[in-house]
Residue frames as qw, qx, qy, qz and C-alpha x, y, z in Angstrom:
[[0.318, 0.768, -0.330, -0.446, 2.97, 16.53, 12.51],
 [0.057, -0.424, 0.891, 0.153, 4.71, 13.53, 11.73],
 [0.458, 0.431, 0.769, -0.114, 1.11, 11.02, 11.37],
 [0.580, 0.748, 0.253, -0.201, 0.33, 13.96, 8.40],
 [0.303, 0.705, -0.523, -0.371, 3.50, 14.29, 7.03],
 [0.400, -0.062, 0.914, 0.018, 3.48, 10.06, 7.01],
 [0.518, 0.511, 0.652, -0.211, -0.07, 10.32, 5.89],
 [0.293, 0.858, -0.243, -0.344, 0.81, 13.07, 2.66],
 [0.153, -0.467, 0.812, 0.314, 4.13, 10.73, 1.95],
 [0.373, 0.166, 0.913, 0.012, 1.80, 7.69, 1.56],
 [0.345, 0.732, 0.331, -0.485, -0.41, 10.09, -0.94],
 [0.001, -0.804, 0.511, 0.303, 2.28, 10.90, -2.62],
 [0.379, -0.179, 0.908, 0.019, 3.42, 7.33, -3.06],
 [0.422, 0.315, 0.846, -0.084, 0.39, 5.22, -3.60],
 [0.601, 0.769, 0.037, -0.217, -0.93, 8.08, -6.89],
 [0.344, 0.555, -0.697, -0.296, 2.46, 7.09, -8.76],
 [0.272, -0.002, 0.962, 0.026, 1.61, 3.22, -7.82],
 [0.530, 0.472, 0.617, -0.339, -1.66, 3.58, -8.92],
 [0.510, 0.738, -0.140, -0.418, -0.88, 5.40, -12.47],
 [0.030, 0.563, -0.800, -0.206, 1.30, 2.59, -12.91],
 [0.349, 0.215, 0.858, -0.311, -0.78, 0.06, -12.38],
 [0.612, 0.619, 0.238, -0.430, -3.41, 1.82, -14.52],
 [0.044, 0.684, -0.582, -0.438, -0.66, 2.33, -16.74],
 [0.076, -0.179, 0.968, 0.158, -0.13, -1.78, -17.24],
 [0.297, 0.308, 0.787, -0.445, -3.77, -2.41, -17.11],
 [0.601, 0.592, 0.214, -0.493, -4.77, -0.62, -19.96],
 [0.153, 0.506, -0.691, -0.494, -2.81, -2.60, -22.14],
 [0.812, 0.221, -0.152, -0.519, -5.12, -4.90, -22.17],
 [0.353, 0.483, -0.799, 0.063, -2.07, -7.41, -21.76],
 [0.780, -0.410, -0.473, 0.004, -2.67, -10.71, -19.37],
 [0.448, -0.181, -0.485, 0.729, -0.15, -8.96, -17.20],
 [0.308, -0.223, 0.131, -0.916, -2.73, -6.14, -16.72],
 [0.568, -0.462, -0.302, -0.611, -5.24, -8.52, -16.09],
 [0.788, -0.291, -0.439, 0.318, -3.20, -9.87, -13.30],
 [0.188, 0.175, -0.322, 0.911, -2.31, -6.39, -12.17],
 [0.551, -0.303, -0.260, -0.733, -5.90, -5.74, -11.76],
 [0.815, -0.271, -0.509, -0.062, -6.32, -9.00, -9.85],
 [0.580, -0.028, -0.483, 0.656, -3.34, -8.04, -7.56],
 [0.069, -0.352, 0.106, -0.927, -4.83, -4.74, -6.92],
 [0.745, -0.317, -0.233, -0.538, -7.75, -5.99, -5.41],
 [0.854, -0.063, -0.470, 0.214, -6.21, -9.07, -3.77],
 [0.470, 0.311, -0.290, 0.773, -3.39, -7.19, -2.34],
 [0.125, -0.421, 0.221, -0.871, -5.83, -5.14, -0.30],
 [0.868, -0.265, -0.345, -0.238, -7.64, -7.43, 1.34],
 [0.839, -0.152, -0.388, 0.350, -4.57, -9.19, 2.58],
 [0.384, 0.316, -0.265, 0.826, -3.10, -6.05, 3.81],
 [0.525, -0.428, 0.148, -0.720, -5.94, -4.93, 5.89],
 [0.852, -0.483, -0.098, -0.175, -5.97, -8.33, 7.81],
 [0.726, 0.101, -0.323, 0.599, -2.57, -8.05, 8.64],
 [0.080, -0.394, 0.237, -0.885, -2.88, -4.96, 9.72],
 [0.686, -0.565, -0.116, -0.443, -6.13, -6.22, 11.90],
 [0.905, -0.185, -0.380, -0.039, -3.97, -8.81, 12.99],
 [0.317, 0.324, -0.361, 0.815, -1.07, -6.16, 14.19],
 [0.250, -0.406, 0.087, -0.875, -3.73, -4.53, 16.12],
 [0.877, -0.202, -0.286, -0.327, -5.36, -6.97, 17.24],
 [0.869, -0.320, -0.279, 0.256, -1.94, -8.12, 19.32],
 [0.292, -0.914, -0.032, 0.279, -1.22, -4.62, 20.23],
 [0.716, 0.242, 0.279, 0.592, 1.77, -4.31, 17.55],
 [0.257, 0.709, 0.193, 0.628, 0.67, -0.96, 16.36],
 [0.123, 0.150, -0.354, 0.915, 1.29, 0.41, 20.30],
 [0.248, -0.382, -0.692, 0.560, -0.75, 1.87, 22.92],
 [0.098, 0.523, 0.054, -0.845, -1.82, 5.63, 22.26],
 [0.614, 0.753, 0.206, -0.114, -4.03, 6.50, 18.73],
 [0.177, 0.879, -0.398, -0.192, -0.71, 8.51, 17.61],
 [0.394, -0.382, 0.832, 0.083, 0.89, 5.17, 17.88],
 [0.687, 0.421, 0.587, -0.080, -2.04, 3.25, 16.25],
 [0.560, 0.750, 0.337, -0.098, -1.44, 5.40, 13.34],
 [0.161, 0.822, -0.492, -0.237, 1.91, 5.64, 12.57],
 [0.422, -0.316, 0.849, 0.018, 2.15, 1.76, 12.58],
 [0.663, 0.548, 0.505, -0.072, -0.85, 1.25, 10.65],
 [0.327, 0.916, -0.108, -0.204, 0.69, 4.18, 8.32],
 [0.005, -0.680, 0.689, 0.251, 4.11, 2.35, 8.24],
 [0.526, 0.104, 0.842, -0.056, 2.48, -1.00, 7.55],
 [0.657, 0.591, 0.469, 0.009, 0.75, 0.31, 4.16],
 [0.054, 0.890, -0.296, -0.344, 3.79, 2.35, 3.14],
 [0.389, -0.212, 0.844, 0.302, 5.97, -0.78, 3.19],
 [0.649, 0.331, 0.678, 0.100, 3.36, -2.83, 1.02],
 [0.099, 0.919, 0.150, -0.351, 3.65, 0.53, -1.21],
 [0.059, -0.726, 0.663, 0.173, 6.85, 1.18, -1.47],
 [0.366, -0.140, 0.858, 0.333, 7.21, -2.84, -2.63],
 [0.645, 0.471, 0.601, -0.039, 4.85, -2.38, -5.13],
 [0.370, 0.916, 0.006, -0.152, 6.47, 0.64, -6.76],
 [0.211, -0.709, 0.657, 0.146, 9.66, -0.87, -6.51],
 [0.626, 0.130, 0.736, 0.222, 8.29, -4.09, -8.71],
 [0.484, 0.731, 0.470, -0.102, 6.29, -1.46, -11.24],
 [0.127, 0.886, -0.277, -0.349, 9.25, 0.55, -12.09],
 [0.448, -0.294, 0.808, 0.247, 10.88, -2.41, -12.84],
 [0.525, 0.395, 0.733, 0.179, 8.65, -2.98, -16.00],
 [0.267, 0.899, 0.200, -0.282, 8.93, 0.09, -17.15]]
């Protein structure tokens, strides 16, 4: 219960980053076109950290482990992104 109520939070989360994001982006502003750039970017680097957690057993032993680490590893990057976008608002 606790990998879907992680996995629902991070749902929850990452549609009010994203309408923010869209939000800046359709202004058409250079800081949308560098939100746009980050959006893209940003994932990339976050999935090879994350390989690189896994990859030296970080995320634990068991799946249920694998996937609440992996699940608290893309909350964080989340959570700081909605905590820079509210800031421009």
């Amino acid at each position: 219960m606790e990998v879907a109520a992680d996995t629902a939070a991070l749902g929850l989360e990452s549609s009010e980053v994203i309408g923010l994001r869209l939000a800046r982006a359709a202004t058409g502003s250079p800081k949308g076109a560098v939100e746009a750039w980050l959006m893209c970017s940003e994932k990339v680097v976050a999935l090879a950290e994350l390989q690189g957690l896994f990859l030296m057993g970080s995320l634990g032993r068991t799946p249920s482990q694998a996937a609440k680490g992996a699940l608290k590893h893309y909350r964080k990057k989340v959570a700081a992104n909605r905590r820079r976008l509210r800031k421009s608002v």
